[in-house]
C-alpha positions as CSV (number, residue, x, y, z in Angstrom):
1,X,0.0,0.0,0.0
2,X,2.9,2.3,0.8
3,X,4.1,2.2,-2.7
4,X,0.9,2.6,-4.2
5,X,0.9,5.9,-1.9
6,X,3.8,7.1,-3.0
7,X,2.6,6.4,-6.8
8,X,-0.3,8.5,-6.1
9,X,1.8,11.5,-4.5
10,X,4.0,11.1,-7.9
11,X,1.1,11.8,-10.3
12,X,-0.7,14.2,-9.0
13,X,2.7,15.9,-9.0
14,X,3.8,15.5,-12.7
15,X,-0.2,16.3,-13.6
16,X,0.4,19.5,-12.4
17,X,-2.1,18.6,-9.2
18,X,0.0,18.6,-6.1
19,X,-0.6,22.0,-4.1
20,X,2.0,24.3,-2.4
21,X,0.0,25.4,0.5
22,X,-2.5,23.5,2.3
23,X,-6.4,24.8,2.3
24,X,-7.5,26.2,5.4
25,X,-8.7,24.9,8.5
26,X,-12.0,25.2,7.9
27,X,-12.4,24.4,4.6
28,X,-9.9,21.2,6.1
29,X,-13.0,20.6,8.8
30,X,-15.6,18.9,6.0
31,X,-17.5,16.1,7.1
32,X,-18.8,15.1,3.7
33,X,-17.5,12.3,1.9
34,X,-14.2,13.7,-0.3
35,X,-15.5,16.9,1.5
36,X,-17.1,17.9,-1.6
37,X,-18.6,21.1,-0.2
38,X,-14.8,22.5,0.3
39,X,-11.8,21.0,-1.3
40,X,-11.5,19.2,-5.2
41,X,-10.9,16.0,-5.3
42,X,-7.2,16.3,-5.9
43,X,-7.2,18.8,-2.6
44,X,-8.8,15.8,-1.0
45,X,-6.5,13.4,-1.8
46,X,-3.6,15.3,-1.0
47,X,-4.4,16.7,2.0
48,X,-7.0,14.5,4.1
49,X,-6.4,10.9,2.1
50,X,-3.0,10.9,1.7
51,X,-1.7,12.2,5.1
52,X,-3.9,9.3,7.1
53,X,-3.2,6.6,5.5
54,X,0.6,7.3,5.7
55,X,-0.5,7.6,9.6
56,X,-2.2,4.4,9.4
57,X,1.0,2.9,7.4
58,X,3.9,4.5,9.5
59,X,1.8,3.3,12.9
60,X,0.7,-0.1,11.4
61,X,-2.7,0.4,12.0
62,X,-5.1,-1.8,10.2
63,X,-6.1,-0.4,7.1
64,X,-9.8,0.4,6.5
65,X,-11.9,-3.3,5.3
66,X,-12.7,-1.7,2.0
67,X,-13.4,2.1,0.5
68,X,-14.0,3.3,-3.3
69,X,-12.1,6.3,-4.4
70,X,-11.5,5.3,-7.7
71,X,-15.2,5.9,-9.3
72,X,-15.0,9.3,-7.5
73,X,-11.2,10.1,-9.3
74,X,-12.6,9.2,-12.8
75,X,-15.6,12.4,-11.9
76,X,-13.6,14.9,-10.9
77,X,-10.4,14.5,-13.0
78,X,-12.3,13.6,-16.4
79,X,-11.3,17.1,-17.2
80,X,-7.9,15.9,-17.6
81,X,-8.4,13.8,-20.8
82,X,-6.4,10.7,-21.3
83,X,-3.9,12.2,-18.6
84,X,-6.2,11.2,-15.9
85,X,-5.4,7.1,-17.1
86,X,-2.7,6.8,-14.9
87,X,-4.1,8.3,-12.0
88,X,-7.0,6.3,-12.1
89,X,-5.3,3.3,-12.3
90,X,-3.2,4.3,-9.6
91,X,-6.5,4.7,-7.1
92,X,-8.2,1.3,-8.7
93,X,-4.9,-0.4,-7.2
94,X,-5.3,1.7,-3.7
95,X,-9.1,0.5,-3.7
96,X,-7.8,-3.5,-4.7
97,X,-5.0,-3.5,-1.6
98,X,-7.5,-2.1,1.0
99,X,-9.9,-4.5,-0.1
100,X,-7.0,-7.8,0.3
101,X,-5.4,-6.1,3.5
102,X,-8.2,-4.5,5.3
């Protein structure tokens, strides 16, 4: 899982997707799935996904049984044409481990 992670971090980097400066607090503080009502998707990701399951990884925590973020990447980053392959890929592989290791 802690590859597949990293794979994430390193596409939404070379699609131009990986942000300086985090959002703020508040807009941090969503309780909606993917907080739709505040961050994008790749704001999500990047900030709320990424950062607890590294937490989860570096504690060795059990993973989560099963989640679905892939349906929700191929939404929001349609925009990016055939560029979003990869990274959709990358989160159908996140969704296959949690569902083996969870």
């Amino acid at each position: 899982m802690a590859d597949a992670i990293l794979d994430l971090q390193q596409e939404l980097r070379l699609q131009g997707l990986w942000a300086q400066h985090a959002p703020s607090a508040e807009r941090l503080a969503s309780s909606l799935p993917f907080s739709v009502d505040t961050l994008s998707y790749d704001q999500w990701l990047q900030w709320t996904f990424i950062p607890r399951m590294v937490a989860i990884i570096e504690h060795g925590a059990e993973l989560p049984s099963s989640f679905s973020i892939a349906p929700m990447g191929e939404e929001a980053f349609a925009y990016l044409g055939r560029g979003r392959f990869a990274l959709i890929e990358i989160l159908q592989r996140i969704d296959r481990l949690a569902s083996k290791l969870g």
